[in-house]
Every structure is written in structure tokens, then in C-alpha cells.
C-alpha positions in Angstrom: 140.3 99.6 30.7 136.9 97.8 30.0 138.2 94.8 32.6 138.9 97.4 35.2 135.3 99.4 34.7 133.8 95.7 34.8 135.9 95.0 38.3 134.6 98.5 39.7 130.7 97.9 39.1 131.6 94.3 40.6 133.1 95.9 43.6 129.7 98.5 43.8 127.8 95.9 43.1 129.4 93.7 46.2 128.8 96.7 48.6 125.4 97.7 48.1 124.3 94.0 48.2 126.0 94.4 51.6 124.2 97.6 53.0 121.0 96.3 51.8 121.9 93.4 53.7 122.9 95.1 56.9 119.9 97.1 56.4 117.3 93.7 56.2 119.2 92.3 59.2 118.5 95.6 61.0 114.6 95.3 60.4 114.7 92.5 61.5 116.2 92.7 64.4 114.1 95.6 65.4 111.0 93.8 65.0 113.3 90.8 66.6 113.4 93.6 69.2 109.6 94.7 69.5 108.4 90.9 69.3 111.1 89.9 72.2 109.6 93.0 74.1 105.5 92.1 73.4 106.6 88.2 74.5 108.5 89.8 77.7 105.1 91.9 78.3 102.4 89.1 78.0 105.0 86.8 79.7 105.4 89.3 82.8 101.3 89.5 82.6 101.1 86.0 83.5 103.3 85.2 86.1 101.3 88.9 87.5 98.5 87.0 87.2 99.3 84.4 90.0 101.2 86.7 92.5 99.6 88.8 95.2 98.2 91.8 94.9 100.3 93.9 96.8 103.6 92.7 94.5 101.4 93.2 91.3 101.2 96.9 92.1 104.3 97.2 93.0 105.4 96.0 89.6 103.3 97.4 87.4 105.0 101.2 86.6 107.8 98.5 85.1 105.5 96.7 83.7 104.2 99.7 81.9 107.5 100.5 81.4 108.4 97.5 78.8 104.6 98.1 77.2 105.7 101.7 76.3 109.0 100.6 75.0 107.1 97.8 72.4 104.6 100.2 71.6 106.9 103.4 70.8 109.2 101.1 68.8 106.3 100.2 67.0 104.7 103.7 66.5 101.8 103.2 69.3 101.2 105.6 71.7 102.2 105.7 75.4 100.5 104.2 78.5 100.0 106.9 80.8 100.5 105.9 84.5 98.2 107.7 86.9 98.2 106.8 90.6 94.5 106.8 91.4 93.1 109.1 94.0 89.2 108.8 95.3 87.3 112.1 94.9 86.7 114.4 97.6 83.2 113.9 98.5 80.9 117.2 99.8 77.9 117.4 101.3 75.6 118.5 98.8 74.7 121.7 99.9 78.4 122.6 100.0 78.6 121.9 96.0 75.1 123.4 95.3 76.6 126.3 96.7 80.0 126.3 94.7 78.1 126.4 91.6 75.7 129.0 92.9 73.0 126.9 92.7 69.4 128.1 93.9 67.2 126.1 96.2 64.4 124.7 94.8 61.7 125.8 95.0 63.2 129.2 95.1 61.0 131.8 96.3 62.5 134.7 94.4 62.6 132.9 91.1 58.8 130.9 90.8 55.7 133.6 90.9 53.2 132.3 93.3 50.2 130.2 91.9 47.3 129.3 93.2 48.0 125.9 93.7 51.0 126.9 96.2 48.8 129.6 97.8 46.0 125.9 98.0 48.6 123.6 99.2 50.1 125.9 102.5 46.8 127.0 103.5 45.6 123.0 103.8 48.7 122.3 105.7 48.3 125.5 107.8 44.5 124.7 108.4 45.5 121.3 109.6 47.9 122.6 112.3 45.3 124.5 113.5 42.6 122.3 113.7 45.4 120.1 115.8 45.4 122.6 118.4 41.7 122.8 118.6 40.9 119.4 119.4 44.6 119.1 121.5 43.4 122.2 123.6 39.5 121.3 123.9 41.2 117.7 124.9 43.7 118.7 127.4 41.2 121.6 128.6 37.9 119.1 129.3 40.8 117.0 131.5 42.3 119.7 133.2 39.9 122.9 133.5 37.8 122.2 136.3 33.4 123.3 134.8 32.1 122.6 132.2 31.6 124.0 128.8 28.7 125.7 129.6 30.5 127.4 132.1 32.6 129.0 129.9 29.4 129.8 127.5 28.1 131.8 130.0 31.3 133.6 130.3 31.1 134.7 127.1 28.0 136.1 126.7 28.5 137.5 130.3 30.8 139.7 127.7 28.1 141.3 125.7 29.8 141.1 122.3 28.2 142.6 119.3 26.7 139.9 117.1 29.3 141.4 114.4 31.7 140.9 116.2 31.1 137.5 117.8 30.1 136.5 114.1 33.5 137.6 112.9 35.3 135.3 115.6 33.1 132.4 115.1 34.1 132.8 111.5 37.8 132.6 112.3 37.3 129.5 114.5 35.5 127.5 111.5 37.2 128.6 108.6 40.0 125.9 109.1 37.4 123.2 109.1 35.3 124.1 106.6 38.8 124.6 104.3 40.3 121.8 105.9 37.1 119.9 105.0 36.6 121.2 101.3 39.6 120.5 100.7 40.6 117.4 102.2 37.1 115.8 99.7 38.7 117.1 96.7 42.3 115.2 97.6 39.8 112.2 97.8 39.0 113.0 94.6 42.4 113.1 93.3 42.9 109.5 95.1 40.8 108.2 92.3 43.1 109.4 89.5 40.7 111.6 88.0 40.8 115.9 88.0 44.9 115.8 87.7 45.3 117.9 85.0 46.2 121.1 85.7 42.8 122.5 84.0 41.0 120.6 86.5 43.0 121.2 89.2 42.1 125.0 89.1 38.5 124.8 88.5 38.3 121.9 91.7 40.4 124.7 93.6 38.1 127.5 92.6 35.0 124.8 93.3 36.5 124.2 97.0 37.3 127.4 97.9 33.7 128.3 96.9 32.2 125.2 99.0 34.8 126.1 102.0 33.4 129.6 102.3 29.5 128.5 102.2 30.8 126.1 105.4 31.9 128.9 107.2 29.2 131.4 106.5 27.4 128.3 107.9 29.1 127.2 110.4 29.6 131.2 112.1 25.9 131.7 111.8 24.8 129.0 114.3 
């Protein structure tokens, strides 16, 4: 009885020095497996390397393919393949508008400041200081008298001196802002009043010297 016992635990003994065999053969034939694969991956890299581009593409997704197979074996996670497409490019209006974006500066969202109220009036005054020297130009080329015909004219028309005061007023008040204001942006060439302190009190500071000018100017 004790022989046979011995025999059996031989026999056990025998078999599970077998399994753990079988198993230590199959580890290492999956790693066997997942080196083979990594080799087969670096190896198919290279000979990429010196083929054209075209055939590179064209073999990647298998390329990829054995990657993904290494790596899942060996608990890495998938390369995603993507086929690439280029955005769809807008104009930028188009996409300001999408995302309800306002123009800037948007008149219904930024109060009005004297500095905005400064800055279209110089344009404004400049435009029309163009068309009085364009139309004095063209007119001294093209009318056929003089100025001093045209004088008489108008005090042929027996204006009020209110009134002819008021007009002269409206003919100077362009230069005399234009003027005013074009001395303080020469003042601002010099880097000096920028701050927005001083750019108020020089605004205020013109706008008082611009109406002095054409007090001065309509009284002549």
C-alpha cells in the first residue's frame, strides 16, 4: 500500500512538472510571438523607409495592422488609423457669423466717447477742406471772372451780417478744427500727452482753440 501511494505522488508529481512545462513553453512562445511581431514591424519600417511614397501609403493600414497586433498582445493600446482630411476653410466673416460674433467696434455695444466723437469729426473736417480747395481749384480754371466778381455777387444779396456771420462760420469751422487738431496729433508724434488723461484735457484744449479760430476767422 505505501509503494503504491509513493507511485501515485510520483505519477502527480510527473504531470504537474509537465503542465508547468507546457505552461513556460507557452510564455515563451507568446513573447516568441510579440518579439517576432515588433522585429516584423521595425523590419517592414525600414524597407518603408527606401520605397516611394505612393507604395508607403499604400501599405501603411497593414503596417498598422501588425503594430496593433504586438501591442495588444502585449497590453498596449491600439493605433488608430485616420485618413486625413484638410479643413474646410471660410472666409472670416462667414465664421464670425456662425458664432454670432459682433463687429468690432460695434456701435450698439461701445457708448460713444469723446475721443470717437474727436477722431470722425478730424476725418470729416478733412474731407471737407478737400472740396474747398478741389472746388476753388477747378472753379479759378474753369469759371470764367474773377473772385471779386463773385464778391460782388454776394453782397449784391444784401445778407444780414447775422446771417452772413453764421455762413462764414460754417466755411471756417473745418479749418480752424482741422487746424487745432491736426497741432495736437503733432504733439502726439513726439510720444508725449498719450495717456488717456491727457488725451482728454488736449481734446478739451483743442476744441477750445478750434472755436477761438472760427470766431476769428467768421469775423473778418
Amino acid at each position: 500500500m505505501f509503494k503504491s501511494r509513493l507511485s501515485q505522488m510520483t505519477r502527480e508529481l510527473h504531470n504537474s512538472n509537465s503542465i508547468c512545462q507546457s505552461s513556460s513553453d507557452s510564455v515563451k512562445s507568446t513573447r516568441s510571438l510579440i518579439h517576432c511581431e515588433e522585429n516584423m514591424a521595425l523590419f517592414s519600417c525600414m524597407r518603408l523607409s527606401s520605397r516611394p511614397v505612393l507604395t508607403t501609403l499604400n501599405r501603411f493600414p497593414s503596417l498598422v495592422g501588425s503594430v496593433n497586433y504586438a501591442q495588444a498582445a502585449a497590453g498596449v493600446p491600439k493605433i488608430v488609423y485616420k485618413k486625413f482630411e484638410p479643413p474646410v476653410e471660410e472666409h472670416i466673416d462667414i465664421r464670425n457669423e456662425k458664432l454670432q460674433r459682433p463687429l468690432s467696434p460695434h456701435l450698439t455695444i461701445y457708448s460713444i466717447q469723446l475721443t470717437t466723437v474727436l477722431s470722425i469729426t478730424h476725418r470729416t473736417s478733412g474731407i471737407l477742406l478737400t472740396g474747398y480747395f478741389s472746388a476753388l481749384g477747378i472753379g479759378a480754371l474753369v469759371l470764367p471772372h474773377d473772385i471779386s466778381h463773385y464778391i460782388s455777387i454776394i453782397e449784391s444779396m444784401n445778407l444780414s451780417p447775422a446771417t452772413l456771420f453764421i455762413v462764414k462760420a460754417c466755411l471756417a469751422a473745418p479749418f480752424g478744427y482741422h487746424f487745432a487738431n491736426g497741432i495736437r496729433h503733432l504733439y502726439w508724434d513726439t510720444a508725449k500727452g498719450l495717456s488717456i488723461k491727457e488725451v482728454y484735457s488736449t481734446g478739451y484744449t483743442m476744441l477750445a482753440v478750434a472755436a477761438v479760430m472760427t470766431l476769428g476767422l467768421a469775423a473778418l
